[in-house]
C-alpha positions, 0 to 999 in steps of 0.5 A: 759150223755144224757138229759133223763139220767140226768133227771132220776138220778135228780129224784132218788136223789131228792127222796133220798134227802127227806130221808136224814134226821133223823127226816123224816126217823123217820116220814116214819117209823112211817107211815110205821105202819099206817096213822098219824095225823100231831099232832101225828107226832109232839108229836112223833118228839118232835117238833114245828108244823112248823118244823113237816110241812115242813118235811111232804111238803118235803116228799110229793114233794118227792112223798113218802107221801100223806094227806088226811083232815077229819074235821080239822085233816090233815093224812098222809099215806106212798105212797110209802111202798116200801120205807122200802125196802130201808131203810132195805138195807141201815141197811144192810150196816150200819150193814156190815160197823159195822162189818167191822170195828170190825174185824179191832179193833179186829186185831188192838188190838191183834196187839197192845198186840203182842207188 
């Protein structure tokens, strides 16, 4: 693999690396419906304001989320809504896999009360 190469797939698993969280997965999908502010998305999650910051620097370095201050209050707003695409995909398998796997229980049991 070449250098540009190696540096393009860096890239996409940097930004995958930022979703691979549930809490910033949860934190996308509420900005998805609109801009928060940071002390939203700490009563929304539950935790410290540390915890709920560090998680935002993530997905900001990721490229995924940007802020903006009004007064005192830090808002951020979902740079990239294509995101949700993504996460729609990955429900898709997640569903695919579950379904799946029933139909493997499902022979698994009938194979059991043939016996």
């Amino acid at each position: 693999m070449d250098t540009m190469t190696q540096k393009k797939y860096e890239a996409r698993a940097a930004v995958m690396k930022a979703l691979a969280h549930p809490t910033r997965l949860y934190m996308v999908e509420e900005l998805q419906k609109g801009a928060q502010c940071v002390c939203k998305l700490q009563e929304l999650i539950g935790a410290d304001m540390s915890t709920v910051s560090k998680h935002l620097s993530v997905l900001k370095s990721a490229g995924l989320v940007y802020d903006k201050k009004e007064g005192t209050t830090v808002y951020y707003f979902l740079k990239m809504p294509c995101v949700s695409e993504f996460i729609s995909c990955v429900d898709t398998v997640i569903q695919r896999n579950a379904t799946e796997q029933l139909e493997v229980a499902r022979c698994c049991i009938k194979g059991a009360q043939q016996l």
